[in-house]
C-alpha positions in Angstrom: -1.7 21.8 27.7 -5.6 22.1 28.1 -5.0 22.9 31.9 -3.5 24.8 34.0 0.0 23.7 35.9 -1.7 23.3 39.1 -4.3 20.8 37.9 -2.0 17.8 39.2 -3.8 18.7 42.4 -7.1 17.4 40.9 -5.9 14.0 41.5 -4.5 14.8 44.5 -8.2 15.6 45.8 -9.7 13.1 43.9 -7.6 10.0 45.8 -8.3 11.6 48.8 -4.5 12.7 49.6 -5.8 16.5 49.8 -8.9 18.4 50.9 -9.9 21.6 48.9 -9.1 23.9 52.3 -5.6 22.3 52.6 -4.9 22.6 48.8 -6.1 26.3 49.3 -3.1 26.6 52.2 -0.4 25.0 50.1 -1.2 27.7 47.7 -0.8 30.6 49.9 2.4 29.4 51.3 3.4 28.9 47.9 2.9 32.0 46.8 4.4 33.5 49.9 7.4 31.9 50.1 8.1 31.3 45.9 8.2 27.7 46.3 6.4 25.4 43.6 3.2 24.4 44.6 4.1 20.6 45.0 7.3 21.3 47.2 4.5 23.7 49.6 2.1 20.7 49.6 4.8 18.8 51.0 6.5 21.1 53.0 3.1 21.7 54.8 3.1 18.1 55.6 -0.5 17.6 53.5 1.1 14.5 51.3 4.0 12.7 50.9 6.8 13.4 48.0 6.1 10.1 46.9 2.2 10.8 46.5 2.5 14.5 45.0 5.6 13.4 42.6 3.2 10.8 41.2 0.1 12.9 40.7 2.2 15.2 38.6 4.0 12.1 36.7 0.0 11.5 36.1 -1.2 14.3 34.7 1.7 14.8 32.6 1.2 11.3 31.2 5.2 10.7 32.5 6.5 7.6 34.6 7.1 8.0 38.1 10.1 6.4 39.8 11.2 5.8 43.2 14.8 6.6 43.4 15.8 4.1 46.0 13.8 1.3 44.0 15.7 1.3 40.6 19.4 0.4 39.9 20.9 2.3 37.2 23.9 0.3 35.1 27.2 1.3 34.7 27.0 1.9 30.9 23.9 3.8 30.5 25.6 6.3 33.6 28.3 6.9 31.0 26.2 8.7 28.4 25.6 11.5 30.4 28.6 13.3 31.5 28.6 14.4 35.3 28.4 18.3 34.2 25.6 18.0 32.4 23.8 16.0 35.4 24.7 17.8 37.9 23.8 21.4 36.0 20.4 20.3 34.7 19.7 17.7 38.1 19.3 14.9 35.9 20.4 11.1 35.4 19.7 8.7 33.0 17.8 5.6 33.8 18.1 2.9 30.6 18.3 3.3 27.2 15.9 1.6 24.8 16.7 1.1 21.5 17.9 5.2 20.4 15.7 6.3 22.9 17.3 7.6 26.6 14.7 7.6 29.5 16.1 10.5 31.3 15.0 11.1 35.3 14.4 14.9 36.2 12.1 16.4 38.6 10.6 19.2 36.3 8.2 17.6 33.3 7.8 21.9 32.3 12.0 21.5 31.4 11.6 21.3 27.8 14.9 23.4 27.1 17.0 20.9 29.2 15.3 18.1 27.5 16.2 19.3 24.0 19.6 20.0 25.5 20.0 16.7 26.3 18.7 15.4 23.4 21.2 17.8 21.0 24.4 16.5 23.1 23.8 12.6 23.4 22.3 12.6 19.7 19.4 10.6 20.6 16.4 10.8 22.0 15.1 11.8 25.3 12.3 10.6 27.2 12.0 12.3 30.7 10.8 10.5 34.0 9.9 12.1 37.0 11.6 11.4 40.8 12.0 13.6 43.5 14.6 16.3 43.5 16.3 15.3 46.4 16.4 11.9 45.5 18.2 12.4 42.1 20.5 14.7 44.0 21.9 11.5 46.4 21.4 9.5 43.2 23.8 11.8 41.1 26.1 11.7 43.5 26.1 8.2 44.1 26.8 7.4 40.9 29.0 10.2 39.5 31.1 9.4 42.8 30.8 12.4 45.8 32.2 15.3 44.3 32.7 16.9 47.4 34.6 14.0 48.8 37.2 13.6 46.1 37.2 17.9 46.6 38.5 17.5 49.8 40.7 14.8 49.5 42.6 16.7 46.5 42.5 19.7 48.7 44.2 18.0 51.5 46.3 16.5 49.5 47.4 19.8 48.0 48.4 21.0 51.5 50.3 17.8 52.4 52.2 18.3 49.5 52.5 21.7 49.5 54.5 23.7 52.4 52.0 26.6 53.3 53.4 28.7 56.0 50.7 29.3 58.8 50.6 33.0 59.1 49.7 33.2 55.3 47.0 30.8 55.8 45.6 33.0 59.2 46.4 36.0 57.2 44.3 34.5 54.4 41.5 33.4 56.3 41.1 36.7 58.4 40.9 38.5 54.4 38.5 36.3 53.5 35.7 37.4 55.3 35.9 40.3 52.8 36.6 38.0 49.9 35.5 34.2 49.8 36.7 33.3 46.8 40.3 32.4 46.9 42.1 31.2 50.1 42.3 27.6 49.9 41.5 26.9 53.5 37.8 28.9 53.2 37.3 26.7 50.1 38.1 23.0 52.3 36.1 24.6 55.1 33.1 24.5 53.1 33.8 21.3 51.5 34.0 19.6 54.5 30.7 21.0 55.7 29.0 20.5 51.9 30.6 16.8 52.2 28.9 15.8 55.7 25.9 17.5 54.4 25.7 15.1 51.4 26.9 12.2 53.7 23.2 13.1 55.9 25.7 13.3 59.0 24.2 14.9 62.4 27.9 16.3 63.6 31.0 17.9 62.2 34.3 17.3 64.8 37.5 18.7 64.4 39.8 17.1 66.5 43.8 18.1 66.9 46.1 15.9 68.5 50.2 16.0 68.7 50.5 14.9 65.3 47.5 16.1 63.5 44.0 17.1 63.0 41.2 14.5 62.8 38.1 15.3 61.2 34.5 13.1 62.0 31.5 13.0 60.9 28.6 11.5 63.1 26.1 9.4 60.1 23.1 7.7 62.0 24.6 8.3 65.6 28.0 6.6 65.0 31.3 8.7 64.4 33.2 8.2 60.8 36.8 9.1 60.4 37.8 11.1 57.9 41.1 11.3 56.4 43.3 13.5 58.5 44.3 16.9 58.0 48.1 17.8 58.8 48.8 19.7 61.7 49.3 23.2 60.8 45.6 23.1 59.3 44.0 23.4 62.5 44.7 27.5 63.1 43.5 28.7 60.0 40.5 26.1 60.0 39.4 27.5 63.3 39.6 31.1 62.8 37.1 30.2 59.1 34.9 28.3 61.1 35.4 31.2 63.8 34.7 33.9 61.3 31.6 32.3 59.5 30.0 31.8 63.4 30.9 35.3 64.6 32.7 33.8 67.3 35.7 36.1 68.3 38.8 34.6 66.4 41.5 36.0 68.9 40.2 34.1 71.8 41.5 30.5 72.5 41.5 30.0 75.9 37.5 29.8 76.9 35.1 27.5 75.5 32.6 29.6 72.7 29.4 29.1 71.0 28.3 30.2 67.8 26.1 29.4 64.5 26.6 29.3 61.1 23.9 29.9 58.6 24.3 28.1 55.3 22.5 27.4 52.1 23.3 23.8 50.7 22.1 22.8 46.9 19.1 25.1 47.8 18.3 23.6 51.3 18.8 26.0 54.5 21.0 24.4 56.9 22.1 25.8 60.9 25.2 25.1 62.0 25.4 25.1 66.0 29.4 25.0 66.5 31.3 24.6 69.9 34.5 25.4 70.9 36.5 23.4 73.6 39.9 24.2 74.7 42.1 20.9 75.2 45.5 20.0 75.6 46.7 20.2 71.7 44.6 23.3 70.8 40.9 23.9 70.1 38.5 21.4 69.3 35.8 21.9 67.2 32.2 20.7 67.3 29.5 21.6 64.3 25.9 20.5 65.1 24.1 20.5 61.7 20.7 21.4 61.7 18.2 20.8 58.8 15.3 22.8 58.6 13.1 20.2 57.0 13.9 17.7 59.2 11.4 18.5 62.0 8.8 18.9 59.4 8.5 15.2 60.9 4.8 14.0 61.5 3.6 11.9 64.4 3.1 9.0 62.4 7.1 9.4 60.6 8.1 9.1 64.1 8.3 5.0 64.3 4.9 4.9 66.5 2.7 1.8 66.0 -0.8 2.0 65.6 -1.9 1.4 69.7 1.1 4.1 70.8 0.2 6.7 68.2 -3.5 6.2 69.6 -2.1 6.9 73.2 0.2 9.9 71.9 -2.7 11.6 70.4 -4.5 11.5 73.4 -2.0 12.9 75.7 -0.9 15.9 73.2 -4.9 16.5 73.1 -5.3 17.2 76.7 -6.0 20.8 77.8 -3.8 20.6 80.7 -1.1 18.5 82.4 2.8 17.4 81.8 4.1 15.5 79.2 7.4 14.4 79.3 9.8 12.6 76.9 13.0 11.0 78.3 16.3 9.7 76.8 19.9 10.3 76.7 21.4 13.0 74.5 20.9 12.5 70.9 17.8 10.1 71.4 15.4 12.5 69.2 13.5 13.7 71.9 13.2 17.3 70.3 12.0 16.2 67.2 9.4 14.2 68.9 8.7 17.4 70.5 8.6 19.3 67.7 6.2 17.4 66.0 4.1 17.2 68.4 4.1 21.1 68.1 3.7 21.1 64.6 0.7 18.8 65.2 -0.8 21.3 67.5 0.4 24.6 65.9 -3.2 25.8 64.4 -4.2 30.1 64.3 -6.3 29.3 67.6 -3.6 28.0 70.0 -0.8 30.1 71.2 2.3 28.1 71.7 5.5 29.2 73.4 8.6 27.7 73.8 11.6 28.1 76.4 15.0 26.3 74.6 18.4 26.2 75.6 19.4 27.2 72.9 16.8 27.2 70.2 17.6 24.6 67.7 15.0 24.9 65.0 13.0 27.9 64.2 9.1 27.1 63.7 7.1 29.3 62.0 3.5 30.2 64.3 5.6 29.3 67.3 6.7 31.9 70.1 10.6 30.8 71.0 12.2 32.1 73.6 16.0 31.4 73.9 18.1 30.9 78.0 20.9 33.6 77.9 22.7 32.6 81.2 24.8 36.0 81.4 21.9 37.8 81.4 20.7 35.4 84.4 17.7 34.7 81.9 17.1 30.8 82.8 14.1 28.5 82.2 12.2 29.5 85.4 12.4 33.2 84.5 11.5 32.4 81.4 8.5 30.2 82.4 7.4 33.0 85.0 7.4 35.5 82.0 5.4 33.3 79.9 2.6 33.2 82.1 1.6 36.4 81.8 1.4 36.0 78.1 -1.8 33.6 78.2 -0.7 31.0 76.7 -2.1 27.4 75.8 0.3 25.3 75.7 4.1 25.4 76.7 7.2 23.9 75.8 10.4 23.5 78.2 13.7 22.6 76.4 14.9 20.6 79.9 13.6 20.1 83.4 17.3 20.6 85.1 16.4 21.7 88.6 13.9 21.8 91.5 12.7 25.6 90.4 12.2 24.8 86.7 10.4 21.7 88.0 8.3 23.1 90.4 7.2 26.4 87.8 6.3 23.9 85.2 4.0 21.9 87.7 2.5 24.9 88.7 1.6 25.8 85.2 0.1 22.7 84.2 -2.1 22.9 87.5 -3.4 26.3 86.1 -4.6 25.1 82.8 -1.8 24.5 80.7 -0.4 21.8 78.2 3.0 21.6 79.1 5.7 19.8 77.3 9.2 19.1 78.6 12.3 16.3 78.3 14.2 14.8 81.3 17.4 13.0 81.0 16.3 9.8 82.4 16.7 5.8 81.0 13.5 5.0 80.9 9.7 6.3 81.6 9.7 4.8 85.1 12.6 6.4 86.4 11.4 9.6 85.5 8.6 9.7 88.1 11.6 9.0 91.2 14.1 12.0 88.9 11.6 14.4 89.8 10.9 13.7 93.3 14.8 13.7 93.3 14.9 16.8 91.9 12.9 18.3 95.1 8.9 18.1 93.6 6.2 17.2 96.2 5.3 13.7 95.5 1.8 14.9 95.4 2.8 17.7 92.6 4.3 14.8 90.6 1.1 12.8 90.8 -1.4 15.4 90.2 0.9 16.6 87.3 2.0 14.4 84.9 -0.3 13.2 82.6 1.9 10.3 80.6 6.0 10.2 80.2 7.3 8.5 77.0 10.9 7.1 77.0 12.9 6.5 73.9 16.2 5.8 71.6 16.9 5.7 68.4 18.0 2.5 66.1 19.5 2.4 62.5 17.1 0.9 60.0 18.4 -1.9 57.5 19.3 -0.3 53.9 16.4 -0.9 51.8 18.7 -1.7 48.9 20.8 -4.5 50.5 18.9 -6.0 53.2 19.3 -9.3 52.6 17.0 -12.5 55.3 19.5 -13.7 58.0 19.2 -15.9 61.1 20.6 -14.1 64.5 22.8 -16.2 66.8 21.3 -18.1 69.7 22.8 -15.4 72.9 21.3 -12.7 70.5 17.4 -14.6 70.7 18.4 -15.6 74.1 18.8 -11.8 75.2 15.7 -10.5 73.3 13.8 -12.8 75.0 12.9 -14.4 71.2 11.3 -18.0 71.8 11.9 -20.4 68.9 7.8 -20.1 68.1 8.2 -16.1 67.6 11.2 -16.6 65.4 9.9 -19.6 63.1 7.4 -16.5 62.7 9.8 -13.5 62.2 11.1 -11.4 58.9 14.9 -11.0 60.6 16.6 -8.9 57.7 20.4 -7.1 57.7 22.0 -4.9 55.3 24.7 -6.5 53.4 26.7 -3.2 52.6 26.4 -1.3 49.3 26.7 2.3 47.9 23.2 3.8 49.4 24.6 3.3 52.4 28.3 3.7 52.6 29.1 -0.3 53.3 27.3 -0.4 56.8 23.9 -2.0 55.6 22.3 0.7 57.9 20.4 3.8 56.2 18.4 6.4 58.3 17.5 6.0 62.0 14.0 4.8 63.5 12.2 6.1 67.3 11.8 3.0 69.9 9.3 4.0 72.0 7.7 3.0 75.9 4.8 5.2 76.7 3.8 5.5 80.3 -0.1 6.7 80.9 -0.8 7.4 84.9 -3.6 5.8 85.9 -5.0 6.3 89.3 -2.8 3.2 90.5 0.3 4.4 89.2 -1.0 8.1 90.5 -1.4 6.1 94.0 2.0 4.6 93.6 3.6 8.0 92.8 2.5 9.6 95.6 3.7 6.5 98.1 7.3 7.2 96.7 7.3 3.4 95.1 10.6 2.8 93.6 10.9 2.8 89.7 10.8 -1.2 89.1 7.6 -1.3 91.0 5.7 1.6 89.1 7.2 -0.5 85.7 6.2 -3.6 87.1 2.1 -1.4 87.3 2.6 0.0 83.6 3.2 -3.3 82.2 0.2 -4.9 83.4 -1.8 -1.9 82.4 -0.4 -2.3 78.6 2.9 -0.2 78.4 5.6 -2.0 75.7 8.8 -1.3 77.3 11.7 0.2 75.1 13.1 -3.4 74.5 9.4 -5.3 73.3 9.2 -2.3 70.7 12.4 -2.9 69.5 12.7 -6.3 69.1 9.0 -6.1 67.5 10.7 -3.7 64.5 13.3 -6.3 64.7 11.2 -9.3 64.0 9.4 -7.4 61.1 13.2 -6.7 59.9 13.5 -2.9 60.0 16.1 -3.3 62.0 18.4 -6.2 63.6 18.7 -7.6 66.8 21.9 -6.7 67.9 21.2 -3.2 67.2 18.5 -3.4 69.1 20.1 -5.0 72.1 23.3 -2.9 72.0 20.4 0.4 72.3 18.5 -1.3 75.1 21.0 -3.6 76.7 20.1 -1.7 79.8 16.3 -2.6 80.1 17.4 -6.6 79.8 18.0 -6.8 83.0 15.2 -4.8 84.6 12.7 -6.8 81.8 10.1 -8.4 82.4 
């Protein structure tokens, strides 16, 4: 080649995807951390995969393909056998004539290439996709590897009589040596297996009978097969042993976290032990690093409420607060609104209960109750560390409340969730809490409330009219759905038969205004202030969901079963 690797950037700069100083970043990052300069431009959030993969399919004169647009056949899968795919991360994509268009994410991988080409006899053309993408794909088509794993493993011990204390003795052995005790080997199975299915939560379940094993994909629970009975003992002490929880203990409720590298992705594992009736129950919180490399704009926002975000996370003072129930993705709204703000001049710290992600630039300080170390100590410590702008995992109590308030009255940003149903409601939580109406008002600069909906597989979204009680609910009028795009999955391999890939943010965002300041301070109730913020613009959590749903994103009844709640209080 006449240039030099890195010249895929030129196009990059040239479309207007990457400025010279950012490139220059990418670069440093890349050469501290030994990543490949395109997986540091998009790590650092400068351009998509989509956008850097094709700049270097450019350059390289190669075509670029997006994975979840292109349908592979049967028959062409079968000329590459699943070893040689999964080795090299490769997959074929058609065959023309003798020649085998072959998808990998390295155009430099000659030696593969004339690997490929010496075992299949013919000849190989490579095309360029993401990494990641041809991963899914591989095992999508090849079948999940880890799945049919696990299923022969468990098999294996249902057929197999394995006395317990061989299997605890085995485990406990293992944390010398890995490599042979059958249960360490399902234990990471099951783990690389909800991995690959994208799933949020691990739960290991016993009951009088047997062990049940779930996986929570895009906030609903999927049943495993089950494991038998005497499984549970030696599953728990390997899960036990890889968390440095104590294994002898099985009486108290413990906390612990496994760190694990996945197909070359770092994964935390958050795991939680419960005591119940028919032994301990097991809960593993999986945690993926890159997923909170999430910018605003990723998060769901349209154009008007990503207008309004910007200018709240702007401010050099004041409270902003995000609201939901558990599992809504308010950290990761958090989180990037900290990686929006995290620049060399800004000193950011956090206070987190526990610390779920680790971001780099980012002071995070973690509660440790048996030390009596709790948010408002933690706030109170902060202080005196000058910073700008402040994060609170969870306003819980009056003191935490009142702390925070106080903080943002002295000139700081500070960020915070509250477990409320909507952005109204929060406003009353915190007077309930104990906070001077007058503190509340002065405070808080906006509150955002939102949930999370699935979002139709792209592969087999198919048009579809809702039933009548469904438009009836959302408040659709005939006009607005002569008008709409209403789609729904169908079911199909991508994703796993439930026509629903990935999750999307619904959002309402409540500015205060010198009304709803007025309001505040009167102690109006919750409906009234809603009734203020609708006339003054706010979309409440329902009007931006049912928007997504008329553009076909999502459906209606997924909509309506997230914000059945808001139906009533409406318009």
């Amino acid at each position: 080649m006449a240039k030099g690797r890195g010249d895929f950037t030129d196009l990059l700069i040239r479309n207007k995807v990457l400025g010279a100083e950012q490139l220059e970043e990418a670069r440093a990052y890349a050469n501290s951390t030994g990543l490949k300069l395109q997986e540091a431009i998009v790590k650092s959030g400068y351009a998509s995969v989509k956008e850097v993969m094709s700049a270097v399919a450019e350059f390289n004169n190669l075509q670029f393909v997006d994975m979840n647009e292109v349908e592979i056949p049967k028959s062409v899968i079968e000329l590459v056998p699943e070893s040689v795919a999964r080795e090299n991360v490769v997959i074929p994509l058609a065959l023309e004539g003798n020649v085998l268009k072959i998808i990998t994410s390295d155009p430099s991988n000659y030696e593969a290439m004339q690997k490929l080409q010496f075992i299949l006899n013919k000849d190989v053309q490579p095309v360029l996709a993401d990494h990641e993408q041809i991963r899914e794909a591989i095992n999508r088509q090849y079948g999940q590897n880890e799945t049919e794993s696990v299923d022969s493993m468990l098999s294996e011990f249902t057929d197999t009589a394995i006395d317990n204390t061989n299997l605890e003795s085995a485990v406990a052995h293992s944390a010398v040596d890995e490599s042979d005790a059958p249960v360490v080997k399902l234990c990471n199975l099951i783990i690389q297996e909800a991995v690959s299915a994208r799933a949020s939560d691990i739960h290991i379940e016993p009951f009088d009978d047997r062990v049940r094993v779930r996986y929570r994909i895009d906030g609903v629970l999927t049943e495993r097969d089950a494991c038998p009975r005497r499984l549970l003992l030696p599953m728990l002490s390997r899960f036990k042993i890889m968390s440095n929880i104590d294994i002898s203990e099985k009486r108290r409720p413990q906390d612990g976290r496994i760190k694990m590298s996945i197909s070359g992705r770092h994964y935390d594992l958050r795991v939680s032990m419960l005591p119940t009736v028919h032994g301990q129950s097991a809960v593993m919180r999986i945690l993926d690093r890159s997923n909170i490399q999430v910018g605003i704009k990723d998060l769901g926002f349209y154009e008007e409420d990503y207008q309004k975000f910007q200018q709240v996370i702007k401010r050099p003072n004041g409270i902003f607060l995000v609201t939901g129930p558990t599992g809504s993705g308010k950290t990761t709204t958090l989180y990037a609104a900290m990686n929006e703000l995290n620049r060399p001049d800004r000193k950011i710290i956090t206070a987190e209960d526990p610390v779920e992600y680790y971001l780099p630039g980012i002071n995070q300080v973690e509660v440790k109750h048996q030390i009596g170390l709790n948010f408002a100590r933690i706030i109170r410590a902060m202080l005196r560390q000058a910073p700008n702008i402040i994060l609170v995992g969870e306003i819980r109590d009056k003191e935490t409340a009142e702390i925070a308030v106080q903080a943002s009255l002295t000139g700081h940003l500070v960020f915070s969730t509250l477990h409320t149903n909507d952005a109204p409601s929060a406003v009353t939580r915190l007077a309930d809490i104990g906070v001077a109406p007058f503190l509340i008002a002065s405070s808080v600069i906006a509150i955002m409330g939102q949930r999370l909906v699935r979002v139709n597989c792209s592969k087999c979204k198919q048009p579809y009219t809702p039933p009548a009680h469904e438009l009836r609910a959302a408040g659709i009028t005939p006009e607005m759905a002569a008008k709409a795009n209403f789609m729904r999955g169908v079911g199909c391999s991508h994703c796993r038969g439930n026509g629903f890939r990935g999750r999307l943010a619904i959002f309402e965002m409540l500015k205060m205004n010198s009304r709803i300041r007025e309001m505040t301070f009167a102690q109006e109730p919750a409906q009234t202030l809603r009734k203020e913020a609708r006339k003054t613009g706010m979309r409440t959590l329902l009007e931006d969901g049912i928007s997504k749903a008329l553009k076909g994103l999502t459906t209606v009844d997924e909509v309506l079963d997230t914000c059945h709640a808001e139906t009533e209080v409406g318009a």
